[in-house]
N, C-alpha and C positions, 0 to 999 in steps of 0.2 A: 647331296640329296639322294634318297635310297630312292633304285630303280631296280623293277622286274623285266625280264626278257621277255621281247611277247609272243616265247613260245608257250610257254606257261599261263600265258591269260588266251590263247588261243585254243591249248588245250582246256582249261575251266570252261571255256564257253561251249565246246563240242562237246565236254562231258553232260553238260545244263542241256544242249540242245539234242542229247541222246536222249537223257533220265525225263524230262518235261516236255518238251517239242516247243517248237519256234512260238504257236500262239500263247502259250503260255506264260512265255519270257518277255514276248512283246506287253502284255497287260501289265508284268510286274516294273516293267521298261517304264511302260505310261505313267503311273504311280511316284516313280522314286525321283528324289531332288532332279533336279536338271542338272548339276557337276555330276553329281554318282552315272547317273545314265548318257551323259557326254563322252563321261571317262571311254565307259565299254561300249555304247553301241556304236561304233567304230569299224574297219578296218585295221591290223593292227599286224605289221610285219614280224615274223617268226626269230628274226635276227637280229632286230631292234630293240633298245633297253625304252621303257614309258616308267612312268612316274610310278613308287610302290600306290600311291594311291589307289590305283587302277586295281589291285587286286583287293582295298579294303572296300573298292566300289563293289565289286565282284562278290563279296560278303553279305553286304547290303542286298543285292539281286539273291543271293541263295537263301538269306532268311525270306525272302519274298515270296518267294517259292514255297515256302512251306514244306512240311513233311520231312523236317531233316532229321533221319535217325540216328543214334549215335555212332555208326556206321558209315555215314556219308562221306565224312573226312577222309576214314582210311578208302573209300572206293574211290573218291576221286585219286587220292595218293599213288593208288594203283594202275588209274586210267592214267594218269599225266607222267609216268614212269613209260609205260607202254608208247603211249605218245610220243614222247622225245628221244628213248632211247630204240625202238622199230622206226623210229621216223628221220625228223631231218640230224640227230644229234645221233646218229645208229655208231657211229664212229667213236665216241667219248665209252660205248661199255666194253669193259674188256671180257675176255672169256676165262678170268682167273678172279676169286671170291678176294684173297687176302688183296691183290693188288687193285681191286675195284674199292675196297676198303682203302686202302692209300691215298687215291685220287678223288674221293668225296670232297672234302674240301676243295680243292682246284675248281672242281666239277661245279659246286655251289656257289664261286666264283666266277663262272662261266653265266649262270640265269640272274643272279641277285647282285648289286651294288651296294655299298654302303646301307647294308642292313644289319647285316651279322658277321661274325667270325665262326669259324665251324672247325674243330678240330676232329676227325676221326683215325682208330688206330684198331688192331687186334689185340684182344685179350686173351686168346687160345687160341687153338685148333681149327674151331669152327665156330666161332664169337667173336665180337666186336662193337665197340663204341662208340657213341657220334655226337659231340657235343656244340648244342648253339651256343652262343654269348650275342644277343641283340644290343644295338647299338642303342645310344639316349633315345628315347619318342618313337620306339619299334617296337611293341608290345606282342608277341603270337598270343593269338583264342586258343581255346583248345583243339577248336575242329580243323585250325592249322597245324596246332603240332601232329593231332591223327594222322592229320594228310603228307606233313614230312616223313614219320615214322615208316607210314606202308610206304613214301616215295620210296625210298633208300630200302627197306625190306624188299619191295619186288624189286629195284635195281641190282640188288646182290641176286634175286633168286636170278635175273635174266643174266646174270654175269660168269653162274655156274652152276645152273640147271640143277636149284638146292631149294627146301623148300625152308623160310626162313622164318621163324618166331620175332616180333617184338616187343618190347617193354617199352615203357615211358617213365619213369621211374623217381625223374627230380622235371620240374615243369614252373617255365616262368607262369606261367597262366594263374600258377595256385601258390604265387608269392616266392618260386626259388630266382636265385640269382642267374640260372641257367635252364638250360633245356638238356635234358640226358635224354639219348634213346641207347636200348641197348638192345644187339640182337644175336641171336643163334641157330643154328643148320647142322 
């Protein structure tokens, strides 16, 4: 069964409860199914794996919300980079670009279960690759692949104080077999 860490639905909900503010989220709260809103209005331990559900519940609240520009994805991406890696997971980034490129996968192993396989590697100097393969009934939107791409883009920039470009290039969202990011510094 695929499961998210709940530092990751901890950080979505403090990015929602920056960008919106709590009455906000509470109205769109009232509103949505009773599971979708069970899922997250919760407590939800930072070290603890929950259901991926929990973050397609989390989807659900963010369209509710409204105003999501095509932009929201990659700012979340970059708030929940900040989040885990200034925060309780300060320890997982290292202070070298090629070798934080190495440990992506491990590291995407560390928040996600049985969701995907993640291969990432360098392609130069100052480039690198990072590929999903989602599992059967694990589908990413797009406004998740935004939000993985800037993850892994601010985690290299916090990993060697670089300022990183990414592409998206090949995307299950839009019928490929995979998800490419690719990025540069």
């Amino acid at each position: 069964m695929a499961d998210v860490k709940g530092v990751l639905v901890s950080g979505t909900r403090a990015f929602l409860l920056n960008r919106y503010g709590k009455p906000a989220i509470d109205r769109v709260l009232a509103t949505m199914p009773s599971t979708d809103s069970a899922r997250i209005n919760r407590p939800f331990l930072e070290s603890s794996f929950y259901p991926y559900a929990t973050m397609e519940s989390m989807t659900v609240l963010i369209h509710g919300l409204g105003s999501i520009r095509r932009t929201t994805g990659q700012e979340l991406g970059r708030f929940l980079a900040e989040y885990v890696f200034k925060g309780p997971y300060k320890p997982m980034l290292t202070s070298d670009v090629p070798r934080m490129v190495e440990k992506i996968a491990a590291i995407k192993d560390f928040f996600y279960r049985d969701t995907n396989a993640v291969e990432s590697a360098m392609t130069g100097d100052a480039s690198a690759k990072v590929i999903y393969r989602y599992q059967n009934g694990v589908r990413p939107t797009k406004g998740l692949c935004r939000s993985l791409g800037a993850f892994w883009g601010h985690a290299l920039e916090l990993s060697g104080n670089v300022k990183v470009s990414a592409t998206h290039p090949t995307c299950m969202a839009e019928g490929a077999d995979r998800c490419e990011f690719v990025y540069a510094w």
